[in-house]
Every structure is written in structure tokens, then in C-alpha cells.
Residue frames relative to the residue before (quaternion, step in Angstrom):
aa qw qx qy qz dx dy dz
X 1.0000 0.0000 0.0000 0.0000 0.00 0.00 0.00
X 0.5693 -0.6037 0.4030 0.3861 3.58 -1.22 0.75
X 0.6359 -0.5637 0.4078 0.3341 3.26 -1.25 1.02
X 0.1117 0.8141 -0.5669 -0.0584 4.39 -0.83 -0.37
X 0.4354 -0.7739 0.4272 0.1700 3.41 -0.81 0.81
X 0.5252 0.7442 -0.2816 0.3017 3.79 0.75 0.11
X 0.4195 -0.7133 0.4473 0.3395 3.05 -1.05 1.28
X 0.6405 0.5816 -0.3787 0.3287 3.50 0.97 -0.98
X 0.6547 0.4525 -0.4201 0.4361 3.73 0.94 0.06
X 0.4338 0.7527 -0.3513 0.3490 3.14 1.78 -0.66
X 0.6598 0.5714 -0.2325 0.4292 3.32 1.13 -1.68
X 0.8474 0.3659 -0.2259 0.3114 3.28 0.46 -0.92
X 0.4587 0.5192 -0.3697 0.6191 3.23 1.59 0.52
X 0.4609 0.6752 -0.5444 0.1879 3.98 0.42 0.16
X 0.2210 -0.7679 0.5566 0.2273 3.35 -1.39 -0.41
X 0.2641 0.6909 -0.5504 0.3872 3.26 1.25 1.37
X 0.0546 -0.8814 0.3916 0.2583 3.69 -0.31 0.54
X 0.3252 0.6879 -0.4988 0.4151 2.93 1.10 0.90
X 0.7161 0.3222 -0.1957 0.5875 3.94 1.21 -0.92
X 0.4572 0.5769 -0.5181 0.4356 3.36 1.29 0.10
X 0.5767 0.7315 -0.1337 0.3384 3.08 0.93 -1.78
X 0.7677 0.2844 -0.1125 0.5632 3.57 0.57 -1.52
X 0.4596 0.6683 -0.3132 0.4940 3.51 1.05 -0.26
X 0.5279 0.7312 -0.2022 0.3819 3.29 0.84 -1.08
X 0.8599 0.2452 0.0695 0.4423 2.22 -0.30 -2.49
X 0.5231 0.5990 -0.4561 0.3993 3.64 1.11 -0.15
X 0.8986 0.1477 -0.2409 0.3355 3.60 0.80 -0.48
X 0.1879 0.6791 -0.5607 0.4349 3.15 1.69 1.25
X 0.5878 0.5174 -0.3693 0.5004 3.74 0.85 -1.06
X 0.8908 0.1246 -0.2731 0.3411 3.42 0.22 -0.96
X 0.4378 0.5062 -0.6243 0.4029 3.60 0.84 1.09
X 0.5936 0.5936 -0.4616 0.2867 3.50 0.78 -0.25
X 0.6508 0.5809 -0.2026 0.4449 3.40 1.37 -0.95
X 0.6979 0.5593 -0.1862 0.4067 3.27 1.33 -0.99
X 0.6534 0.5426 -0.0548 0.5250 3.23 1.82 -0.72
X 0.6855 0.4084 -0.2687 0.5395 3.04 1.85 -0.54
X 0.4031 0.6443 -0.4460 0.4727 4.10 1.89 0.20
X 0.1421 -0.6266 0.7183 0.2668 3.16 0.55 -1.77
X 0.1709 0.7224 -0.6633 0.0947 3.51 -0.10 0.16
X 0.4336 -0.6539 0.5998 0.1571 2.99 -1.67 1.16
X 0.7830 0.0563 0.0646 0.6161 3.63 1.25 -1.17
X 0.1650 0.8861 -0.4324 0.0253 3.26 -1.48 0.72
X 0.5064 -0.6805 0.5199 0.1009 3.33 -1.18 1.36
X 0.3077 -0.6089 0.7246 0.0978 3.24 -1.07 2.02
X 0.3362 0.6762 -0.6387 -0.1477 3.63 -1.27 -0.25
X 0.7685 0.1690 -0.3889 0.4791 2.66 -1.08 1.37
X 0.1372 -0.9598 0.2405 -0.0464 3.11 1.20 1.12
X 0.0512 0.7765 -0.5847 -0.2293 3.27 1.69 -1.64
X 0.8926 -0.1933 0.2681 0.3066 2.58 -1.79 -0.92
X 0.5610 -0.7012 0.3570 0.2572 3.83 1.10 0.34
X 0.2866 0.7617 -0.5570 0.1654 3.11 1.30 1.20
X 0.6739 0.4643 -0.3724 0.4377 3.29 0.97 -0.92
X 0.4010 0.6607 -0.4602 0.4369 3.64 0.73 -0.13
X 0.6161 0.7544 0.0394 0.2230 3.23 0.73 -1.53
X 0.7235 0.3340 0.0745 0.5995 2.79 0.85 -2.41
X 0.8648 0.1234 -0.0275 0.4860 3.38 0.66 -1.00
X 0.1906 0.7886 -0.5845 -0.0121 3.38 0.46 1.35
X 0.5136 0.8004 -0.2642 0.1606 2.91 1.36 -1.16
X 0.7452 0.4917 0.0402 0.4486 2.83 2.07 -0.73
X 0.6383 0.4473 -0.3056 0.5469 3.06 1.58 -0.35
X 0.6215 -0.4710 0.5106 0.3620 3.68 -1.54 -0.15
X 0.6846 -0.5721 0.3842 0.2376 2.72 -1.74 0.79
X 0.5628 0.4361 -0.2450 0.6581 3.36 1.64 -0.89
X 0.5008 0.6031 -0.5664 0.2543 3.48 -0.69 1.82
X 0.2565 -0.8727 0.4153 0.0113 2.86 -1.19 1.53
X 0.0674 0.8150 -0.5588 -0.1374 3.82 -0.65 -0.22
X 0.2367 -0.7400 0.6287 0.0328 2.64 -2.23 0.99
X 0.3483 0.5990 -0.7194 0.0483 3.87 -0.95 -0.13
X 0.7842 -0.5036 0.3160 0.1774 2.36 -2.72 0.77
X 0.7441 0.3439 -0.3180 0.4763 3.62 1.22 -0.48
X 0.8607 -0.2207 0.3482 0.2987 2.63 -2.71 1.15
X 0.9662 0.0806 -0.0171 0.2441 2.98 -0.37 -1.60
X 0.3119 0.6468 -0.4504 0.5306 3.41 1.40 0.18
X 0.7706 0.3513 -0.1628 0.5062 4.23 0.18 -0.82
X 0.5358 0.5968 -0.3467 0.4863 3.67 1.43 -0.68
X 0.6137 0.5949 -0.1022 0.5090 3.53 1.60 -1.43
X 0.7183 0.4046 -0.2693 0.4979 3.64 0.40 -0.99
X 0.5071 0.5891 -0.3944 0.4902 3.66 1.13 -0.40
X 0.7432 0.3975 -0.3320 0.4236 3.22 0.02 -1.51
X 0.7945 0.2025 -0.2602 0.5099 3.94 0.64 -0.85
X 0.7570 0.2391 -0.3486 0.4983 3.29 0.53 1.08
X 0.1379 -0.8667 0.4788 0.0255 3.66 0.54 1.09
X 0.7096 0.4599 -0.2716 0.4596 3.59 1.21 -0.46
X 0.6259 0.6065 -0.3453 0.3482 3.32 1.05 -0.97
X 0.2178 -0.6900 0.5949 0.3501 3.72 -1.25 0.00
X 0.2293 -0.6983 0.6661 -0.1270 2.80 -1.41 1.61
X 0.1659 0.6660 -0.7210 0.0956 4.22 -0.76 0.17
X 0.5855 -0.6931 0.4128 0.0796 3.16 -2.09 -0.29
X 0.0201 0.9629 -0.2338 0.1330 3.10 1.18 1.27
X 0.4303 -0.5439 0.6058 0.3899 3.51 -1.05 0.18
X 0.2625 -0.5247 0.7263 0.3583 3.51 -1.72 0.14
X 0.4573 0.5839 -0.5890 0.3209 4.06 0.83 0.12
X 0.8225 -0.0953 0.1411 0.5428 3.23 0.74 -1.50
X 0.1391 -0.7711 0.6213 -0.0040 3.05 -0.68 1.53
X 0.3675 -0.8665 0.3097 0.1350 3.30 -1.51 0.30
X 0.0794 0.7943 -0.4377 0.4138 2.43 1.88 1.22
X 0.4443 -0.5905 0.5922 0.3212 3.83 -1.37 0.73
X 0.6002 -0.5029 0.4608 0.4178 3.74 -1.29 0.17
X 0.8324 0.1578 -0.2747 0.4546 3.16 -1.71 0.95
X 0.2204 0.7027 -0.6466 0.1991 4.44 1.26 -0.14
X 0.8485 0.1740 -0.1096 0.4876 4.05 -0.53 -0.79
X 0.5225 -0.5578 0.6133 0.1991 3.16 -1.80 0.92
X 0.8743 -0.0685 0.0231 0.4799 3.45 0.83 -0.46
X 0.1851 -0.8695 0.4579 -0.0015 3.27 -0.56 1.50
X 0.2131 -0.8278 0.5039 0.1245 3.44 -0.52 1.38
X 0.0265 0.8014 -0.5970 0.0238 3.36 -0.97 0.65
X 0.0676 0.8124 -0.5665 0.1205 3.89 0.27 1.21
X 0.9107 0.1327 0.0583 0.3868 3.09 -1.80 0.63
X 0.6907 0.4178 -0.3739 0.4567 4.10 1.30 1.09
X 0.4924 0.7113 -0.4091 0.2902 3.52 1.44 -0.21
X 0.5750 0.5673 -0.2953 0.5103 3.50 1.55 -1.26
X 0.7404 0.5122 -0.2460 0.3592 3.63 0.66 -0.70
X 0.6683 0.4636 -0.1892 0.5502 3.39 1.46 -0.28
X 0.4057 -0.7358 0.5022 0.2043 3.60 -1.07 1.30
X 0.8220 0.0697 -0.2893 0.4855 3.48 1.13 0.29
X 0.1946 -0.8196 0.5366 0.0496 3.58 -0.06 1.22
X 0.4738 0.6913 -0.3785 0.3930 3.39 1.33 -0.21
X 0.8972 -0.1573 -0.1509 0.3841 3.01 0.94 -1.06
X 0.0086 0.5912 -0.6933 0.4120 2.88 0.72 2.06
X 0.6508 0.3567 -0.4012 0.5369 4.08 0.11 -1.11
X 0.7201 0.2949 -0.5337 0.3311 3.80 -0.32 -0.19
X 0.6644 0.5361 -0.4051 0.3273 3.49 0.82 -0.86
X 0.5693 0.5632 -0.3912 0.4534 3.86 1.20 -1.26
X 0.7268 0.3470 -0.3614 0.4698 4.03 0.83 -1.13
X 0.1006 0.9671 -0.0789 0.2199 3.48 0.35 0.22
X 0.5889 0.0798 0.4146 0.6891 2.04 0.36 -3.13
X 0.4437 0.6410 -0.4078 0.4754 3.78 1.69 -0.09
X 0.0259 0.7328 -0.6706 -0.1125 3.51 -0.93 0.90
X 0.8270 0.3694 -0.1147 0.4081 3.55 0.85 0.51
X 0.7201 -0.0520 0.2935 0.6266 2.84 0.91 -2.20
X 0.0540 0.8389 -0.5415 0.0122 2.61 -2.19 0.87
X 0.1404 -0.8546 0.4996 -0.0182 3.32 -0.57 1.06
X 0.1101 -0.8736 0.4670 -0.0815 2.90 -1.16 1.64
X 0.0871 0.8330 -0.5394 -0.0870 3.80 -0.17 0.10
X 0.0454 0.7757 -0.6294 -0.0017 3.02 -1.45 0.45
X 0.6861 -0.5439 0.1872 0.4454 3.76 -0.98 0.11
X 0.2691 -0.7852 0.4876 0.2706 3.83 -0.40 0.41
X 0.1824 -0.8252 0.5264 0.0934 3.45 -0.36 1.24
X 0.5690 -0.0636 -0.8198 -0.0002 1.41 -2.42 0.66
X 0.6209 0.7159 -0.2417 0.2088 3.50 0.87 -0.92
X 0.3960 0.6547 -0.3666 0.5293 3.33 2.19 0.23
X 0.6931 0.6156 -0.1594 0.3395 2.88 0.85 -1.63
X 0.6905 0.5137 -0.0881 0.5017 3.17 0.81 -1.44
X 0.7126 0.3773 -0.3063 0.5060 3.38 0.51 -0.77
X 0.5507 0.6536 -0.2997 0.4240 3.59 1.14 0.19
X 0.6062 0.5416 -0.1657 0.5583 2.92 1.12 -1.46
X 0.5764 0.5939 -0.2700 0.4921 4.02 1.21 -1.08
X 0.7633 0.3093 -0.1060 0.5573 3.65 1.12 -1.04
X 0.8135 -0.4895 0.2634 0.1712 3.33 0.97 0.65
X 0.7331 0.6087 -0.0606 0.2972 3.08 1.52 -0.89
X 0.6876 -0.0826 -0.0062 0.7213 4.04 0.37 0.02
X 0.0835 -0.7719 0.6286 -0.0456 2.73 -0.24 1.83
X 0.6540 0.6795 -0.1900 0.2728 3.38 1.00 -0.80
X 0.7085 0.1299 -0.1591 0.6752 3.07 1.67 -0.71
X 0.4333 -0.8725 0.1259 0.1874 3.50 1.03 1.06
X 0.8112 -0.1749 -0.0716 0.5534 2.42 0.43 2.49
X 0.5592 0.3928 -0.5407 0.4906 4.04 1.11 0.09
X 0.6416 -0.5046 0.5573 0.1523 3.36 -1.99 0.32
X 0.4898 -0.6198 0.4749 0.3878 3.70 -0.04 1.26
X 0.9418 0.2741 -0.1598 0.1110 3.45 0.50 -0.82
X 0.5305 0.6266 -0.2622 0.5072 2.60 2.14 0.60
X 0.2391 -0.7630 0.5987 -0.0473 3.50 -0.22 1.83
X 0.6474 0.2809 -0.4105 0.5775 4.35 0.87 0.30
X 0.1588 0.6206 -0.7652 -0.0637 3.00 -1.80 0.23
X 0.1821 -0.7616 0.5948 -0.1818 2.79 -1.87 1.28
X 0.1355 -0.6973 0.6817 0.1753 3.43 -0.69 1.17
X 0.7866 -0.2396 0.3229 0.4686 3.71 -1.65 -0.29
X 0.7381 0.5740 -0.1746 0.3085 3.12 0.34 -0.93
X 0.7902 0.2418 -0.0410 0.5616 3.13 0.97 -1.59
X 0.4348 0.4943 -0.4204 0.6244 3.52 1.56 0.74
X 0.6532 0.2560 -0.4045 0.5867 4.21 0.61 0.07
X 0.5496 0.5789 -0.4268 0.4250 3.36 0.54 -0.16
X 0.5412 0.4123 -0.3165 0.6610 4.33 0.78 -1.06
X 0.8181 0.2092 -0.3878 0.3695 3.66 -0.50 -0.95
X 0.6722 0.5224 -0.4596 0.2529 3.37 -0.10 -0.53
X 0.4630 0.7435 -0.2875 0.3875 3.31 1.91 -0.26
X 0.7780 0.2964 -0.0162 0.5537 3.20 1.64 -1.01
X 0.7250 0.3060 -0.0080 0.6170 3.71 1.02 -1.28
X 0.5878 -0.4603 0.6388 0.1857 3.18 -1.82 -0.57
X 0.1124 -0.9218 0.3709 0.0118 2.73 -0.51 1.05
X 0.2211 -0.8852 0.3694 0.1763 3.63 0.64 1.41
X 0.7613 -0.2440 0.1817 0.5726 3.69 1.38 -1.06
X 0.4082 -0.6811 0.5958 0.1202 3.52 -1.11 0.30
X 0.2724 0.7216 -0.6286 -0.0999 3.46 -0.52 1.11
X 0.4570 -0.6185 0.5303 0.3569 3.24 -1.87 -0.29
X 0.0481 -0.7950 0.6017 -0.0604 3.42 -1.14 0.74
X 0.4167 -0.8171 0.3652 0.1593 2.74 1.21 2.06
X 0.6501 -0.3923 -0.6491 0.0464 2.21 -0.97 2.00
X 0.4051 0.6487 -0.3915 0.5117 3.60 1.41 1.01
X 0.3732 -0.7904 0.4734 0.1089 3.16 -1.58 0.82
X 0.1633 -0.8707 0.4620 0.0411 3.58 0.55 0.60
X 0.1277 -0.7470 0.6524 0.0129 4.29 -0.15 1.54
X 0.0815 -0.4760 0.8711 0.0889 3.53 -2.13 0.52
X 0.0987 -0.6737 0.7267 -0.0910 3.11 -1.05 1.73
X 0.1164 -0.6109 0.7557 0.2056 3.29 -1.97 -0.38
X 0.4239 -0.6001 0.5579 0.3859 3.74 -1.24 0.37
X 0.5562 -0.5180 0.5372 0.3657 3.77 -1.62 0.48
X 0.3118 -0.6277 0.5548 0.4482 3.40 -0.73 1.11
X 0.7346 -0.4829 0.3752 0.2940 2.93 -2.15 0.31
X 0.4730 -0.7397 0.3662 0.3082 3.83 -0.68 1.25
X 0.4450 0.7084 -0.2339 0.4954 3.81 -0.68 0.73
């Protein structure tokens, strides 16, 4: 398999079973959700390395696509998916037409992005139905860092995560843009089922 530089694949190769553990149970939650759409088609964005691709194929449609912004993160999902379509997109602007995917995944990239505002309009969009989102659930990201050692310096946040969001103030952004169907936790990650606003008019 091509070679890829990334902590986030890094994570999902540990052998703590405690992050094995929560790992887990983070995407039991989101096969439960995914299984309860049915989806006919679906949009990875922000795709990384295709774990969730991965974990839950068993479950997704044949019609499924993914995007993210890096070279080599899509260079990867190819090699371990040779069939799938895969390219290199903004979540600003994709180039999908509006409503293209029954269900539009979008894990673990809102925190990472200085405007998630309109990343959520663009992800609902290309949503003809559904959405799922997840992101970290603070403080309890943080912290559980700080437990493993890890940015200590900026205590326990991820260099690369410029959002944070407790339950609350994570239904609070989406409802700004989407629908909001529910809010789970997936200790230490939140995990939304959205819908786009039908179209006003």
C-alpha cells in the first residue's frame, strides 16, 4: 500500500485499548445512523485515509464517493480502493450538482476549518437528504489528551483544530445552516444527523 504521512491514520493504527476501545464505539454510533438512512449514495468529504470507508463498507452503497483537500490522503484511498471515485476537492466548493448524494459524510474536518459555516452550506448543498457530522466534544477531547500525554503545551488542543464545540454550542452552528435531526455523543466525539432547509419559496 502507498506510503502516507498522518497522524490521523497514525491513531487508528494504535494499540492503546482504551483509543482502540473509544474508536470503536465511535463508529458503531455512526453505523447505526448510517444504516438507519439507507442511503442509496454517498459523499466521504474529507475522506482521509478511508477509515470510515473501511469500517463500514458492508454498509454503504455501491454509489460512493470521496473527497479531501490533500494530494496524498486521495492518492491513498485509491490505492485501497481502486474502484471507488475519489479526486481533490474543497469542502468550500465542490463540484458536485446540488442534492448529487443521499447522504453526505463529513467526519472529524469542521474543527479544522476557519469557516465551517460555509463548508456546512456547501456539504448541505450536495445533500439530497442526509447528513452526518462529527467532530470533537469539548472539553473532553482536550482533556483526554492531556491524559495521553499529548499537546501539553497548548493544553491538550490539536495544532490543528481552530473550532471547538461542546453539545450545545455544536446544535447551536448547525441549526444556523441545516436541520437538525439529533445530536449524539461518542465519548469523546460528537456525531450530528442533519437535513438541508428545504429550499425557501
Amino acid at each position: 500500500m502507498a506510503e502516507i504521512d498522518s497522524t490521523n491514520y497514525e491513531k487508528f493504527r494504535t494499540r492503546n485499548p482504551i483509543v482502540v476501545g473509544l474508536i470503536d464505539r465511535f463508529y458503531e454510533t455512526l453505523r447505526s445512523l448510517v444504516e438507519s438512512i439507507h442511503p442509496e449514495s454517498v459523499l466521504d468529504a474529507g475522506c482521509g485515509e478511508g477509515e470510515t470507508v473501511a469500517r463500514l463498507a458492508d454498509c454503504l452503497p455501491p454509489r460512493l464517493a470521496a473527497i479531501d483537500a490533500r494530494d496524498d490522503c486521495v492518492a491513498f484511498i485509491k490505492h485501497r480502493f481502486p474502484h471507488m471515485e475519489a479526486s481533490r476537492q474543497s469542502v468550500y466548493q465542490l463540484t458536485f450538482p446540488d442534492g448529487a448524494y443521499d447522504l453526505v459524510l463529513c467526519l472529524e474536518v469542521l474543527e479544522h476549518l476557519d469557516q465551517p459555516g460555509a463548508a456546512l452550506a456547501e456539504l448541505s448543498r450536495v445533500s439530497g437528504g442526509d447528513l452526518l457530522l462529527s467532530v470533537p466534544h469539548e472539553p473532553w477531547f482536550r482533556l483526554g489528551s492531556l491524559l495521553r500525554g499529548k499537546y501539553l503545551r497548548s493544553f491538550g488542543n490539536h495544532p490543528e483544530h481552530v473550532q471547538h464545540w461542546n453539545r450545545d454550542s455544536f446544535g447551536d452552528f448547525l441549526a444556523s445552516k441545516v436541520q437538525v435531526v439529533s445530536v449524539a455523543t461518542a465519548f469523546p466525539w460528537l456525531i450530528a444527523h442533519c437535513r438541508p432547509r428545504p429550499a425557501s419559496g
